[in-house]
C-alpha positions in Angstrom: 51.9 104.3 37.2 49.9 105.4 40.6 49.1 103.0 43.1 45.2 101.8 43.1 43.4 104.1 45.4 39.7 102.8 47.0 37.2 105.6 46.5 33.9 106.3 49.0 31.8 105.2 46.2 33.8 101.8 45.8 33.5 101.2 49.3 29.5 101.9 49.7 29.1 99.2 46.4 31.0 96.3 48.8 29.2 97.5 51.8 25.5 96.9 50.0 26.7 93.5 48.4 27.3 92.2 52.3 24.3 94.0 53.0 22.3 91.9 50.2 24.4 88.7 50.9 23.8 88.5 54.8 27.2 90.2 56.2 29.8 87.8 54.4 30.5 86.8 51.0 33.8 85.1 49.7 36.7 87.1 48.0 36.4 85.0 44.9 32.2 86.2 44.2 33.2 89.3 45.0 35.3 89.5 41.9 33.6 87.0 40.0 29.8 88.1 40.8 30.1 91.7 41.5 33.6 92.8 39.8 34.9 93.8 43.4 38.3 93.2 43.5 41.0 92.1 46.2 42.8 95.3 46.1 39.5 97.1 47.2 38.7 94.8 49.1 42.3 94.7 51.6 42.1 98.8 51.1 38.6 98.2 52.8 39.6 96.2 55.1 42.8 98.1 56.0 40.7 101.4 56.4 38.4 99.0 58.9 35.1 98.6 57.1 35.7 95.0 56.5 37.4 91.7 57.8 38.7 89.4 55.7 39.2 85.8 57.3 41.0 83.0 55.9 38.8 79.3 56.2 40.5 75.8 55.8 38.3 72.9 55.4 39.0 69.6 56.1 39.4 68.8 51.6 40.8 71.3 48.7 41.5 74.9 49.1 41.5 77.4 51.9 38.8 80.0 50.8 39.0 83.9 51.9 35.5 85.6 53.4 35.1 89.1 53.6 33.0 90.1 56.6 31.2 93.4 57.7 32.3 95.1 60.4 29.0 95.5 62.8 30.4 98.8 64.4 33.3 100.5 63.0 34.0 103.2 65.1 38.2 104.0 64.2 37.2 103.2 60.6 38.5 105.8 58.0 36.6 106.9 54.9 38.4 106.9 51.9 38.3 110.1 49.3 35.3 110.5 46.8 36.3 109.6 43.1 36.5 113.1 41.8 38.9 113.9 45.1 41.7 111.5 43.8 44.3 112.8 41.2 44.5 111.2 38.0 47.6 110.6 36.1 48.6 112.5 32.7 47.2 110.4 30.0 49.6 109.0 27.3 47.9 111.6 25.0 47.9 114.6 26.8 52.1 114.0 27.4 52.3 113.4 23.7 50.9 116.7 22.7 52.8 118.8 26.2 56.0 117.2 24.6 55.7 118.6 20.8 54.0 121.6 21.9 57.2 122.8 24.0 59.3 121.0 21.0 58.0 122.8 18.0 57.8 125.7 19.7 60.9 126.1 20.4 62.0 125.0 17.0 59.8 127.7 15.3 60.9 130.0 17.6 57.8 130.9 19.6 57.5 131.6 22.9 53.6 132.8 23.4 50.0 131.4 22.7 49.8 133.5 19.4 52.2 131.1 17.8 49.0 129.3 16.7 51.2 127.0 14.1 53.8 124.2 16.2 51.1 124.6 18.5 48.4 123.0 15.6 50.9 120.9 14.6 51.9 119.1 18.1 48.2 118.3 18.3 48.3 116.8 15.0 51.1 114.7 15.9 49.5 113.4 19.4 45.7 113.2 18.1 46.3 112.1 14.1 42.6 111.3 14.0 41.8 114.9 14.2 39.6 115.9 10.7 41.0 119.8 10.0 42.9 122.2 11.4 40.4 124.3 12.3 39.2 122.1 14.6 43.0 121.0 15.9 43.4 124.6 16.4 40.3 124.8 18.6 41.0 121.7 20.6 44.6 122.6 21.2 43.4 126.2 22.7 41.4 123.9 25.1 44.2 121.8 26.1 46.6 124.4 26.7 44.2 125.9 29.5 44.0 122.5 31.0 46.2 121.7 34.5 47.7 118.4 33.9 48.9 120.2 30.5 50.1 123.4 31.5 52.2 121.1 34.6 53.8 118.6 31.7 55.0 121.4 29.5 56.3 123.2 32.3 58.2 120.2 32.8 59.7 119.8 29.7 60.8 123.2 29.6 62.6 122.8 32.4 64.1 119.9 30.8 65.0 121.8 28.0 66.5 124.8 30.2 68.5 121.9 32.0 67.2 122.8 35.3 65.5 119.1 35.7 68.6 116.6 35.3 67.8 114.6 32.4 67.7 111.2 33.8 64.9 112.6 35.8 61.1 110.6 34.8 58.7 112.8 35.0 55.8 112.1 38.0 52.4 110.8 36.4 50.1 113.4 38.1 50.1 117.5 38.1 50.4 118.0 41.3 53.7 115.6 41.4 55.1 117.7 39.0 54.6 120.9 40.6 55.6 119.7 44.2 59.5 118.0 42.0 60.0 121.2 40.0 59.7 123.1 43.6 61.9 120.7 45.0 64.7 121.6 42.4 63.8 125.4 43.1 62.1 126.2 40.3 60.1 129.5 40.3 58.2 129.4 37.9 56.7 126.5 39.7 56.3 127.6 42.9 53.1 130.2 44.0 53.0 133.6 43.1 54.0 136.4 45.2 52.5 139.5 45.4 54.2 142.4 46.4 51.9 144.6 49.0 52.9 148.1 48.7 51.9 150.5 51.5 
């Protein structure tokens, strides 16, 4: 699973809730009030948008207060949302695995074998209604990155060019960078020949 990651837009919603709240709010509103929570939070803080300081009173339980920073001049900004990767969903491995699978099995080794191809979506999305319209959302998966980087994988598996104990990364660009690493072409970027 990929670690949590604080986006831009994550980080502007905490900086308008101080804003609102007078520059500090404890850890346990954030979460509570405003479904903030402590990861973002410490990601803010350890960027340098935020303090978090810990407060012991006399009686019960030391509580945490996140604070604005009033200038935050070495502060880094984290990504945007649609900058950071997402991992492979559960799905989309399911139907890279039996696509390679029956492909193999029935022998094809193109996008014209239309039928493993239907049938591996059948087996990863069961809910689908006919297969006309497995057949037209498989077409659409195929062209899709984190797709075309699992079943790449799983070839390789297949070929035995990835050892078998080898788990496969969560995200498409993982993949690509650990096939390279094993010195995989087909992996790597194409090169083009210049002739003169």
């Amino acid at each position: 699973m990929l670690p949590l990651i604080l986006c831009r837009e994550r980080l502007e919603r905490i900086q308008r809730i101080l804003a609102r709240k007078g520059g500090e709010l404890p850890v346990r509103d954030f979460a509570r009030t405003f479904s903030v929570w402590d990861w973002e939070i410490e990601q803010a803080a350890a960027l340098g948008w935020v303090e978090i300081e810990t407060r012991k009173p006399r009686t019960g339980r030391p509580s945490r207060v996140v604070r604005s920073v009033s200038k935050p001049e070495a502060a880094k900004l984290p990504p945007f949302r649609r900058e950071i990767e997402k991992e492979i969903s559960g799905r989309h491995w399911n139907f890279a695995f039996h696509s390679v699978y029956s492909a193999i099995r029935g022998g094809c080794s193109t996008i014209f074998c239309i039928q493993p191809y239907t049938d591996a979506y059948l087996r990863a999305f069961p809910a689908a209604r006919s297969r006309r319209a497995a057949a037209a959302s498989m077409s659409r998966l195929l062209r899709r990155p984190d797709v075309k980087a699992a079943r790449a994988w799983f070839y390789s598996k297949v070929r035995q060019e990835v050892p078998q104990a080898e788990r496969m990364p969560d995200t498409a660009s993982g993949i690509w960078s650990r096939l390279r690493e094993f010195g995989i072409w087909s992996a790597g970027p194409r090169i083009t020949v210049v002739r003169q």
